[in-house]
Every structure is written in structure tokens, then in C-alpha cells.
PDB file of N, CA, C, O and CB in Angstrom:
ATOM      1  N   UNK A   1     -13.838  11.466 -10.970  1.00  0.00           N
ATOM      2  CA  UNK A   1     -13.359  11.082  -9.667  1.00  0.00           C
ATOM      3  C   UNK A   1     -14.454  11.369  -8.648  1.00  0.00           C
ATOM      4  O   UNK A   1     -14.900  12.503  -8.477  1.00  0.00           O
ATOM      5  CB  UNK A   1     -12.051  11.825  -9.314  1.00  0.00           C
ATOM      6  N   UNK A   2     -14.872  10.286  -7.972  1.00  0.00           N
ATOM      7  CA  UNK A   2     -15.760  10.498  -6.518  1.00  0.00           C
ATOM      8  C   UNK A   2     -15.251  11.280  -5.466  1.00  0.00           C
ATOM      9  O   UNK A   2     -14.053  11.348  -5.190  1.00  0.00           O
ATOM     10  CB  UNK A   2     -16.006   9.220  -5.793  1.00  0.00           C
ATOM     11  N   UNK A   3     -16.366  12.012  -4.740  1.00  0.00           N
ATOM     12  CA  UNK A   3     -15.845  13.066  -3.571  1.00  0.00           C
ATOM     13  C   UNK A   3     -15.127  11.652  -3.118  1.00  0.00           C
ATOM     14  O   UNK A   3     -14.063  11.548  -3.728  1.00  0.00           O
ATOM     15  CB  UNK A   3     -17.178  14.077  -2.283  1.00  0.00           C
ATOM     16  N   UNK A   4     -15.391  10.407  -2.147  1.00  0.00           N
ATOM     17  CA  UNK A   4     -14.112   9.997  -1.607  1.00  0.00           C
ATOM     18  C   UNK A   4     -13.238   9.906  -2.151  1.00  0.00           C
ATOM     19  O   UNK A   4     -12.432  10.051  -1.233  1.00  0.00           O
ATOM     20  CB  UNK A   4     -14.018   9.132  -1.148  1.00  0.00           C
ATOM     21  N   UNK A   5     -12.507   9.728  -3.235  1.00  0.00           N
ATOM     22  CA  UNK A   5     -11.710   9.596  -3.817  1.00  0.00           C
ATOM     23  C   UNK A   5     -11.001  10.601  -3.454  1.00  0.00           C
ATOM     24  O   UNK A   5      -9.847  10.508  -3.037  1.00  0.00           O
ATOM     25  CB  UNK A   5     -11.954   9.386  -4.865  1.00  0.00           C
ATOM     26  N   UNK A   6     -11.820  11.945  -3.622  1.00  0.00           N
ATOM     27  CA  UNK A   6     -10.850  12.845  -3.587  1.00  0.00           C
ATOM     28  C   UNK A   6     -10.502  13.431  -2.174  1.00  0.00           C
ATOM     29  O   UNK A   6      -9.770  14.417  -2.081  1.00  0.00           O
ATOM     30  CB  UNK A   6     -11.217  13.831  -4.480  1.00  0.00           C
ATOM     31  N   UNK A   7     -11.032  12.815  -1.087  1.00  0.00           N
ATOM     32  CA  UNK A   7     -10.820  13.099   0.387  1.00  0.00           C
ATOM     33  C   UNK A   7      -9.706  12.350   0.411  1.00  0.00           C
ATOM     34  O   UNK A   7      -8.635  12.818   0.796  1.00  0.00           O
ATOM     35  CB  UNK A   7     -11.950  12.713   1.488  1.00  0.00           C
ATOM     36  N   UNK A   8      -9.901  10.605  -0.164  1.00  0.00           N
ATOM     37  CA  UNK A   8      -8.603  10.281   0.327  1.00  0.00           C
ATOM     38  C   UNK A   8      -7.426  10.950  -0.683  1.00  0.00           C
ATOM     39  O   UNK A   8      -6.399  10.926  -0.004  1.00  0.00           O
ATOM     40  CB  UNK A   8      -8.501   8.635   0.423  1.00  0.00           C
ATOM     41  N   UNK A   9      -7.194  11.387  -1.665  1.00  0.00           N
ATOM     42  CA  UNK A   9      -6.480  11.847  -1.977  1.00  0.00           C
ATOM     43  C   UNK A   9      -5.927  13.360  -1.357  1.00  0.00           C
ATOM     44  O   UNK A   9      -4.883  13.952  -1.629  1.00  0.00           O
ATOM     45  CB  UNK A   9      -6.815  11.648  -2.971  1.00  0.00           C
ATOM     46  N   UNK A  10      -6.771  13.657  -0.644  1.00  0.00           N
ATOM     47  CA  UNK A  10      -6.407  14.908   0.091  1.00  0.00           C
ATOM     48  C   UNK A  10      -6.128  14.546   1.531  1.00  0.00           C
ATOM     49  O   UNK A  10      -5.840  15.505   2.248  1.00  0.00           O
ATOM     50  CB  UNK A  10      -7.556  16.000   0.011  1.00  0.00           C
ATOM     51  N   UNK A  11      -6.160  13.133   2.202  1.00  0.00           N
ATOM     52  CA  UNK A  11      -5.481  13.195   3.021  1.00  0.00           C
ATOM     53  C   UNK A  11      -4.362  12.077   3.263  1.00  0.00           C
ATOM     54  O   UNK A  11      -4.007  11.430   4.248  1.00  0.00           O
ATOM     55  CB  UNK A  11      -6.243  13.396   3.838  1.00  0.00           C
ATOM     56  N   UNK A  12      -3.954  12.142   1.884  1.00  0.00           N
ATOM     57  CA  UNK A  12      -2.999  11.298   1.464  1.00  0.00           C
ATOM     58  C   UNK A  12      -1.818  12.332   1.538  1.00  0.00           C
ATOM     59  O   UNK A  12      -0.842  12.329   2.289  1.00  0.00           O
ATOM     60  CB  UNK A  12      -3.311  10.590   0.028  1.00  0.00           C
ATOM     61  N   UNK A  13      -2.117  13.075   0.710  1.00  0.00           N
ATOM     62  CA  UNK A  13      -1.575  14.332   0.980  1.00  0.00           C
ATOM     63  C   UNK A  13      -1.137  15.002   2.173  1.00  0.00           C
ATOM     64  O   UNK A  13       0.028  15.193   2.520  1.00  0.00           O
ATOM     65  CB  UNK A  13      -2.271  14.991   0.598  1.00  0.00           C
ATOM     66  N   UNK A  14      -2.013  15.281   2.664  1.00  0.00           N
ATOM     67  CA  UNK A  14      -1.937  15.597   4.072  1.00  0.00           C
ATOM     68  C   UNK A  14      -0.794  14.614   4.879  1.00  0.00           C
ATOM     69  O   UNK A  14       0.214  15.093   5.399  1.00  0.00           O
ATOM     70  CB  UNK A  14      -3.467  15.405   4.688  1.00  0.00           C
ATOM     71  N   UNK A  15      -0.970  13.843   4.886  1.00  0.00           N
ATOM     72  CA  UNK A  15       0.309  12.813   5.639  1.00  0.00           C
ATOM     73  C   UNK A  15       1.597  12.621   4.631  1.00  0.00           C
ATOM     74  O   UNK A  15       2.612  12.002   4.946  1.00  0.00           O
ATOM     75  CB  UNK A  15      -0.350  11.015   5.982  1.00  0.00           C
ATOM     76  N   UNK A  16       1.411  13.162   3.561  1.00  0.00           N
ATOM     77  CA  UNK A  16       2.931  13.061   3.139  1.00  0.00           C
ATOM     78  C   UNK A  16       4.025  14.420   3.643  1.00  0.00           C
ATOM     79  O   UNK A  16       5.193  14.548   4.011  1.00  0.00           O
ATOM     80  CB  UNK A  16       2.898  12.983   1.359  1.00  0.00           C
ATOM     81  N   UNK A  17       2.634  15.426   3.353  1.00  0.00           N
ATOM     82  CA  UNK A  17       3.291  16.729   4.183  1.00  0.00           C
ATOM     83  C   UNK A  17       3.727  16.498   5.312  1.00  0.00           C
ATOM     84  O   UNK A  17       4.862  16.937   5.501  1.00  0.00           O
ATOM     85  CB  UNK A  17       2.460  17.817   4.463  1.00  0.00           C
ATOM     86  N   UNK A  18       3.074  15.761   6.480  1.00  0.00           N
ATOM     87  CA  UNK A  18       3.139  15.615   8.149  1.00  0.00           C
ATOM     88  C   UNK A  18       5.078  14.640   7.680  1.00  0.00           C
ATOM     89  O   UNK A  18       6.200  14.782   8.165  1.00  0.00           O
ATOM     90  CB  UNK A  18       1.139  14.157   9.222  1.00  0.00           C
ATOM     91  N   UNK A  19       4.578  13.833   6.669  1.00  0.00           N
ATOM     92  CA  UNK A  19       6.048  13.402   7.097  1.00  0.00           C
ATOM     93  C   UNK A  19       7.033  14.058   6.364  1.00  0.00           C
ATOM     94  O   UNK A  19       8.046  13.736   6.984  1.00  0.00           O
ATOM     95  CB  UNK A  19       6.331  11.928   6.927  1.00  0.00           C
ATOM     96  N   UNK A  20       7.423  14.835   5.362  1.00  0.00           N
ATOM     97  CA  UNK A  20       7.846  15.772   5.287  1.00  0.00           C
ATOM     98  C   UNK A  20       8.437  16.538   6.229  1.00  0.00           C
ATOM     99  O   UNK A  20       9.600  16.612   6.625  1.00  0.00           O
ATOM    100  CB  UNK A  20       7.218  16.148   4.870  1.00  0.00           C
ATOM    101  N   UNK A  21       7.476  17.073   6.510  1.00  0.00           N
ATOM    102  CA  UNK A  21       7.527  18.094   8.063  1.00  0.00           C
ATOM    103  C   UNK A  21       8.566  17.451   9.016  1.00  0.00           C
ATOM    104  O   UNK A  21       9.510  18.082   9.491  1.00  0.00           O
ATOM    105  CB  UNK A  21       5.846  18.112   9.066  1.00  0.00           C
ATOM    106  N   UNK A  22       8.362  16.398   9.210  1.00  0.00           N
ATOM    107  CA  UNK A  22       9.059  15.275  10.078  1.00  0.00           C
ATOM    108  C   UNK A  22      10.209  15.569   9.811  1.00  0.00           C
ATOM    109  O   UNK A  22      10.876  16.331  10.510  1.00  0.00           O
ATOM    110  CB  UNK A  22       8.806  13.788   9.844  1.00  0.00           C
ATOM    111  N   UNK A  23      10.820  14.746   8.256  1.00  0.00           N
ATOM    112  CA  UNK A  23      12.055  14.521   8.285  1.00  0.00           C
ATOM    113  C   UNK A  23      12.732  15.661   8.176  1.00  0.00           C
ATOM    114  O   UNK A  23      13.882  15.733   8.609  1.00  0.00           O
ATOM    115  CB  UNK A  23      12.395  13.685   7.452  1.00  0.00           C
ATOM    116  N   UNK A  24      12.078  16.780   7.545  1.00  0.00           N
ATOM    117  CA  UNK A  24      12.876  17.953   7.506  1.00  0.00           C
ATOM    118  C   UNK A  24      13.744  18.318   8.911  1.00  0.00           C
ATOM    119  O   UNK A  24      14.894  18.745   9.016  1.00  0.00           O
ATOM    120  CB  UNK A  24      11.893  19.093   7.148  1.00  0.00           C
ATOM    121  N   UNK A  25      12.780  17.997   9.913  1.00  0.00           N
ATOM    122  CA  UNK A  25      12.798  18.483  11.643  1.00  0.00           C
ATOM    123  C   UNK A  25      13.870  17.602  11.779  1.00  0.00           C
ATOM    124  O   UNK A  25      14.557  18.193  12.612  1.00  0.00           O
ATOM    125  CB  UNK A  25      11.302  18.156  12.865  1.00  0.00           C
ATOM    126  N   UNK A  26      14.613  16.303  11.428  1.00  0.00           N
ATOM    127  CA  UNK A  26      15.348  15.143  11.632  1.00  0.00           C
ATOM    128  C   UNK A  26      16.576  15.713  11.142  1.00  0.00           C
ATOM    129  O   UNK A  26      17.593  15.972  11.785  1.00  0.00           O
ATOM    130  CB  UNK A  26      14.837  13.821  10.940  1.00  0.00           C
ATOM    131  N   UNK A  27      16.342  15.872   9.911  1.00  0.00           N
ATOM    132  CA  UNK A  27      17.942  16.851   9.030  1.00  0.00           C
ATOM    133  C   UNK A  27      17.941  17.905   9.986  1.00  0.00           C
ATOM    134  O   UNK A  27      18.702  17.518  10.873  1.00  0.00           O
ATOM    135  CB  UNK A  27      17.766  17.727   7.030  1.00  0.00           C
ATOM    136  N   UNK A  28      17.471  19.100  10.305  1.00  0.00           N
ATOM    137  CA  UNK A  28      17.713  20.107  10.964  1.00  0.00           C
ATOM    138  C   UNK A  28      18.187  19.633  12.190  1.00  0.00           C
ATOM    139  O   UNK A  28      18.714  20.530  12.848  1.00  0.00           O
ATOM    140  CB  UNK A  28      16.693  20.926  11.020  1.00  0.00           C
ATOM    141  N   UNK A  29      18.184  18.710  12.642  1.00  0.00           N
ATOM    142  CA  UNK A  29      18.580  18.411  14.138  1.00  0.00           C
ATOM    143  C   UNK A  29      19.392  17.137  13.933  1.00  0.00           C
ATOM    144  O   UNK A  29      18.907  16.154  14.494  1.00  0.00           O
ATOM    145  CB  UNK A  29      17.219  18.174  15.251  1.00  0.00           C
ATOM    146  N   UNK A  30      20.508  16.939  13.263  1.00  0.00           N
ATOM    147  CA  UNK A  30      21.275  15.956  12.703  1.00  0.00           C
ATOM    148  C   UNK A  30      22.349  16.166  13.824  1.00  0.00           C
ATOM    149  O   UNK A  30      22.643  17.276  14.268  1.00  0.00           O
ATOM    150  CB  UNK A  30      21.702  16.136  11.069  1.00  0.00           C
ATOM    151  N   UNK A  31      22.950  14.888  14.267  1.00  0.00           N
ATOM    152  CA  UNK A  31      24.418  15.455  14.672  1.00  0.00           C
ATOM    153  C   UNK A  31      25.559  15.687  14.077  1.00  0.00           C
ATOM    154  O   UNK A  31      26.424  16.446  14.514  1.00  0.00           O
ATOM    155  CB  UNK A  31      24.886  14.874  15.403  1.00  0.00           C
ATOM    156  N   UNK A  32      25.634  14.917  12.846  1.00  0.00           N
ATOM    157  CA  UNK A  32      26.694  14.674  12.078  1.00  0.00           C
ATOM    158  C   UNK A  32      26.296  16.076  10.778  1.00  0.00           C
ATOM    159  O   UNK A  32      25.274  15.820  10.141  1.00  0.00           O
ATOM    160  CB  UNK A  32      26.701  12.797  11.535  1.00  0.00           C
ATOM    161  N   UNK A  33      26.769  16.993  10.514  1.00  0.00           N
ATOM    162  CA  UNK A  33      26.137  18.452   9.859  1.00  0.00           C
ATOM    163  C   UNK A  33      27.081  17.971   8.352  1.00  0.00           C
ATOM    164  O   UNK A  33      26.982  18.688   7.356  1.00  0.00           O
ATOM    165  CB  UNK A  33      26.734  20.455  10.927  1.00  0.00           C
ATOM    166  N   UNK A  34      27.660  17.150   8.335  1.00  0.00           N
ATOM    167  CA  UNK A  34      28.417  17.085   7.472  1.00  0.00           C
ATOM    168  C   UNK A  34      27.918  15.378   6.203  1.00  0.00           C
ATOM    169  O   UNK A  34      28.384  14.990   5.131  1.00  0.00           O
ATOM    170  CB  UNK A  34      29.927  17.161   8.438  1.00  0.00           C
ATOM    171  N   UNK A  35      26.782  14.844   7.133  1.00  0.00           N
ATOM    172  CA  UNK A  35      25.471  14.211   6.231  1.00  0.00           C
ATOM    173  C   UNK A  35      24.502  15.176   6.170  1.00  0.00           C
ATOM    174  O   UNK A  35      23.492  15.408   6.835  1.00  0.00           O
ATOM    175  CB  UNK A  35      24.721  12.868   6.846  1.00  0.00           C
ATOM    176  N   UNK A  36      25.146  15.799   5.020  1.00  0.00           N
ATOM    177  CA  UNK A  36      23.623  16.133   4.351  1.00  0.00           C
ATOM    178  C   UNK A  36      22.449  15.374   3.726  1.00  0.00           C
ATOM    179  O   UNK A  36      22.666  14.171   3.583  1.00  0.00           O
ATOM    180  CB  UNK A  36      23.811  16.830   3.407  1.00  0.00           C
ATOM    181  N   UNK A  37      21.538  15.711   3.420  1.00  0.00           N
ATOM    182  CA  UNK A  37      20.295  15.301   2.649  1.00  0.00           C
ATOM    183  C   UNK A  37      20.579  15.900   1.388  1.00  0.00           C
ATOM    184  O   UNK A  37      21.052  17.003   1.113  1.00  0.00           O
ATOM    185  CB  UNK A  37      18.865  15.786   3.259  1.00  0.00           C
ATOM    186  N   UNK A  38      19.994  14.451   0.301  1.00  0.00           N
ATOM    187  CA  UNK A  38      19.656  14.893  -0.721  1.00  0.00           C
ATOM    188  C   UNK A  38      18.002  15.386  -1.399  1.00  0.00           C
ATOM    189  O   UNK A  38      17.769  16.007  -2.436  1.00  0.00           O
ATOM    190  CB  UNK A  38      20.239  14.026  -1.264  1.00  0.00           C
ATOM    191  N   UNK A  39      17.198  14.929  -0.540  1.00  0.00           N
ATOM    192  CA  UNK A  39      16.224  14.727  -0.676  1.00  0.00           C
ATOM    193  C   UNK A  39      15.219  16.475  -0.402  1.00  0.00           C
ATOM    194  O   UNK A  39      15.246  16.662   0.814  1.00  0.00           O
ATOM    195  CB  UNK A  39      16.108  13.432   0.211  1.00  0.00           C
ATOM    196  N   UNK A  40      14.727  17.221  -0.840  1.00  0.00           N
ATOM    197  CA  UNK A  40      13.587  18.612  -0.480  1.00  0.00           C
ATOM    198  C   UNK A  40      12.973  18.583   0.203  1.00  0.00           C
ATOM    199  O   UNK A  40      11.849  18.328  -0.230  1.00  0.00           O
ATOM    200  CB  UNK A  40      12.712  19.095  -1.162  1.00  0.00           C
ATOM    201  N   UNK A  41      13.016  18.717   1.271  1.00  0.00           N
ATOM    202  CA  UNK A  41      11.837  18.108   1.988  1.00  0.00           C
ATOM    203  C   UNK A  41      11.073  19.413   2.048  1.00  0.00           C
ATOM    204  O   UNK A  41       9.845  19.351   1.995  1.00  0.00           O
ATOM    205  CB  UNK A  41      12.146  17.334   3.531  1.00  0.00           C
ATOM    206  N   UNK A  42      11.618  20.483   2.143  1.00  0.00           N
ATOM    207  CA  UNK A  42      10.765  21.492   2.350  1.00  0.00           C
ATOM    208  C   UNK A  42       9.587  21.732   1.212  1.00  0.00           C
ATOM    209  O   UNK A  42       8.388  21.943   1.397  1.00  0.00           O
ATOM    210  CB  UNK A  42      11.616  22.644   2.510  1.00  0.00           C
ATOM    211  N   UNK A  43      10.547  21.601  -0.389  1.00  0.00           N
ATOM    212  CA  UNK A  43       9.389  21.884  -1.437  1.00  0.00           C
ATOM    213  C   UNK A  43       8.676  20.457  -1.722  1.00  0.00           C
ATOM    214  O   UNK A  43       7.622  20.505  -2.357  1.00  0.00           O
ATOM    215  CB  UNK A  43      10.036  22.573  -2.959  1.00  0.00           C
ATOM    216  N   UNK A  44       9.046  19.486  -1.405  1.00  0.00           N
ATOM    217  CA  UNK A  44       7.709  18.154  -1.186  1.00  0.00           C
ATOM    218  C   UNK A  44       6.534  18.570   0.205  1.00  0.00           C
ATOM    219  O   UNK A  44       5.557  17.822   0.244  1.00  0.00           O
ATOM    220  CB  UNK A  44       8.716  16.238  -0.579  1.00  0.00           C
ATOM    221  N   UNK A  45       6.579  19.464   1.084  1.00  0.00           N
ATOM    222  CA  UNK A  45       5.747  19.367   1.970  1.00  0.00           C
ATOM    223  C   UNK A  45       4.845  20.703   1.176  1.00  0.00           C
ATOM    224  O   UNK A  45       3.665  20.456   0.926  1.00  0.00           O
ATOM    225  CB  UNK A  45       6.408  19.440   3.602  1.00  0.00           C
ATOM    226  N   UNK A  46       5.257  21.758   0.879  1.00  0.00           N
ATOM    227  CA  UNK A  46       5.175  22.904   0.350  1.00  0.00           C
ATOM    228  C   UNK A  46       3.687  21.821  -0.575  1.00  0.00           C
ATOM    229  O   UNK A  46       2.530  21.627  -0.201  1.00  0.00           O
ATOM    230  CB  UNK A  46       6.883  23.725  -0.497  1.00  0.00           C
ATOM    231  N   UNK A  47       4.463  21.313  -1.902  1.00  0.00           N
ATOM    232  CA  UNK A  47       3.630  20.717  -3.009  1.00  0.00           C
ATOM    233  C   UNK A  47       2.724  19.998  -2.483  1.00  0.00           C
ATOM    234  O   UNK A  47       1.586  20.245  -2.884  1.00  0.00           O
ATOM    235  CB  UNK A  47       4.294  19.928  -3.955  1.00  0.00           C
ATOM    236  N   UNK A  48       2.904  18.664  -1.225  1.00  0.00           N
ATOM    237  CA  UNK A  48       1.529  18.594  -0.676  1.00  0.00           C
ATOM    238  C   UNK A  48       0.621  19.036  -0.003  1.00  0.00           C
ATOM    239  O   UNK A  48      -0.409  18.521   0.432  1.00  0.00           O
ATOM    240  CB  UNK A  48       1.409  18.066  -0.337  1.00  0.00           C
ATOM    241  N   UNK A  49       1.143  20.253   0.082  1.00  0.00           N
ATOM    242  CA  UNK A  49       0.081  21.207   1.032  1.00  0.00           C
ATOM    243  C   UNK A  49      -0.811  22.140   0.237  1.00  0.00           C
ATOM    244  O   UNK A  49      -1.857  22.704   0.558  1.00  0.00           O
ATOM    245  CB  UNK A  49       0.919  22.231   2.083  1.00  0.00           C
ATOM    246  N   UNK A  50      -0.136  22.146  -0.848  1.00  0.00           N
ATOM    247  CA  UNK A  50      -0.950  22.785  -2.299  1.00  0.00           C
ATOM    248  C   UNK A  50      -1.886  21.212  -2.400  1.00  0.00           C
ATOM    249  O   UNK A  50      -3.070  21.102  -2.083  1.00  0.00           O
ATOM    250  CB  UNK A  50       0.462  23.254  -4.164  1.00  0.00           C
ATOM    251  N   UNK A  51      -1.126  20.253  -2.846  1.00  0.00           N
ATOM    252  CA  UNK A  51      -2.290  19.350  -3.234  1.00  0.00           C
ATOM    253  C   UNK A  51      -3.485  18.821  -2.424  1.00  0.00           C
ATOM    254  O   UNK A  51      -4.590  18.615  -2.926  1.00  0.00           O
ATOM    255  CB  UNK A  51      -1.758  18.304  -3.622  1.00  0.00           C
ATOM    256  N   UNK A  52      -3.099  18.565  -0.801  1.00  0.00           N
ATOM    257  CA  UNK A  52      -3.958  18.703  -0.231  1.00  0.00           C
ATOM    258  C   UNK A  52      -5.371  19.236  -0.190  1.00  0.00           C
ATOM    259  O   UNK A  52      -6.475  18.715  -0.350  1.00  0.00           O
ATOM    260  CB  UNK A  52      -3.507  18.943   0.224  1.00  0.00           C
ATOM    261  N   UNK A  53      -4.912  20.557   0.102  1.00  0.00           N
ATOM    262  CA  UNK A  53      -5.798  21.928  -0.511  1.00  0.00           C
ATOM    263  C   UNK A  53      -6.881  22.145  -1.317  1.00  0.00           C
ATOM    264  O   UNK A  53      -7.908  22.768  -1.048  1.00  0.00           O
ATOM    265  CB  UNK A  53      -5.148  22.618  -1.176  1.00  0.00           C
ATOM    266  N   UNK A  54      -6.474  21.406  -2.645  1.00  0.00           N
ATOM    267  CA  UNK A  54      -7.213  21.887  -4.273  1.00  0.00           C
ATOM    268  C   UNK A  54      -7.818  20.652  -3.918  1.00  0.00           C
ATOM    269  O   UNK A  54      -9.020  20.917  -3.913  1.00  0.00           O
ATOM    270  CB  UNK A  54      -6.234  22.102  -6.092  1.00  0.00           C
ATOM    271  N   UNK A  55      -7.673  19.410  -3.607  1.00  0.00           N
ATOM    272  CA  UNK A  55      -8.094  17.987  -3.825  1.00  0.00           C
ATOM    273  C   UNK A  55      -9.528  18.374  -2.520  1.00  0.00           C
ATOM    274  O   UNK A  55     -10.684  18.181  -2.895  1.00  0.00           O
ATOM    275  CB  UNK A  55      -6.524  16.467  -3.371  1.00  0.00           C
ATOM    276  N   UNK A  56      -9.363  18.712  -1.591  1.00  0.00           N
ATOM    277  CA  UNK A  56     -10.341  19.702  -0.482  1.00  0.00           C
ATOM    278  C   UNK A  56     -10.942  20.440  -1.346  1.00  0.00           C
ATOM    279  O   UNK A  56     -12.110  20.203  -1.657  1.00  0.00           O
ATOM    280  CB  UNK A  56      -9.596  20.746   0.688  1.00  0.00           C
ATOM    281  N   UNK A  57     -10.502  21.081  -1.681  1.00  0.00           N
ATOM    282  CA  UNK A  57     -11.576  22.170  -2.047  1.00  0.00           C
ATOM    283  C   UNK A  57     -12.574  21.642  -3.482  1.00  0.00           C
ATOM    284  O   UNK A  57     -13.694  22.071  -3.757  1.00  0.00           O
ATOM    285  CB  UNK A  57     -10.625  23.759  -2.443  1.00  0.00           C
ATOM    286  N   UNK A  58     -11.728  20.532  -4.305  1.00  0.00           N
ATOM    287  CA  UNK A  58     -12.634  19.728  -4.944  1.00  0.00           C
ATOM    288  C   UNK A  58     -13.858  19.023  -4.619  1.00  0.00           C
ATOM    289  O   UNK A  58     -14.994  19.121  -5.083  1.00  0.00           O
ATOM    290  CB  UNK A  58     -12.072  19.024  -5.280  1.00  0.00           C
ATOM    291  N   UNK A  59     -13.269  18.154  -3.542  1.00  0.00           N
ATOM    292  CA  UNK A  59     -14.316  17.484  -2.738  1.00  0.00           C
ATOM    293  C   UNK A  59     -15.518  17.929  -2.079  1.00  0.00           C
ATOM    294  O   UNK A  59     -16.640  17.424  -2.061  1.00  0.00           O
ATOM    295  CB  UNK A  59     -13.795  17.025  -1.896  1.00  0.00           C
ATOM    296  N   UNK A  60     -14.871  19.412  -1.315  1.00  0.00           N
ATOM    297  CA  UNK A  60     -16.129  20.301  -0.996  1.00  0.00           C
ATOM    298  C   UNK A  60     -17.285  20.731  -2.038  1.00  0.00           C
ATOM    299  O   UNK A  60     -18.495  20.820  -1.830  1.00  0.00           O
ATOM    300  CB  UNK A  60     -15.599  21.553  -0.533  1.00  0.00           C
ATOM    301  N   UNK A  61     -16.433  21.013  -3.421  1.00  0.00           N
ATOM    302  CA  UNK A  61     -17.219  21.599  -4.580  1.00  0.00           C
ATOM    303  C   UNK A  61     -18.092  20.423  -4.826  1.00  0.00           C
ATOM    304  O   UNK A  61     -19.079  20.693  -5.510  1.00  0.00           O
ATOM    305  CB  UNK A  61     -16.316  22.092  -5.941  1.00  0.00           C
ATOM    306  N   UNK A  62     -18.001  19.404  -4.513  1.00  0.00           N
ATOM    307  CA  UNK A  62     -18.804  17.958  -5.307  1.00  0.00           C
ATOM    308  C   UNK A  62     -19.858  17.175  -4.749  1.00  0.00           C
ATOM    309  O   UNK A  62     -20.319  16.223  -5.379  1.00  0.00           O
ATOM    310  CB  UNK A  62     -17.857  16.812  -5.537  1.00  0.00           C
TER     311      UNK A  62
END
């Protein structure tokens, strides 16, 4: 894999977390408390913020 490759993969990442982040902030501020989410948003932002990260710190190494 090429360092770009792996930038864009690290800031692919990066924006899945940002929206993550997002919708989590959307459920938490729901009016209706009684639609829940099925969806993690917390451990999908969590996992791209790890992947982010390693895919960075690849790219730096290369």
C-alpha cells in the first residue's frame, strides 16, 4: 500500500468518526426518547479513531 493510500485511508477514517460523533450528538438530543437507535455509534467512532491513528502512523513510517 502507498503512503497516499494510506492518508486517504486515514482520513477516511477520520470523517467516519466526525460523523459518528454527529449522529451520536442527534440520538442524545432526540425528542422522541422512546426512538431509540439501533446503530453504536459510540464504538464505530471509538474503532475509527483507532483506525485513523495506525493508518497515520503507517503513512508517517513510509
Amino acid at each position: 500500500m502507498t503512503q497516499a493510500g494510506l492518508w486517504i485511508g486515514a482520513g477516511s477514517s477520520m470523517g467516519l468518526a466526525v460523523g459518528a460523533g454527529l449522529a451520536e450528538w442527534r440520538r442524545a438530543r432526540r425528542r422522541s426518547l422512546d426512538r431509540v437507535g439501533w446503530v453504536p455509534w459510540t464504538g464505530i467512532q471509538v474503532a475509527a479513531l483507532f483506525a485513523a491513528a495506525i493508518l497515520a502512523i503507517l503513512a508517517l513510517k513510509t
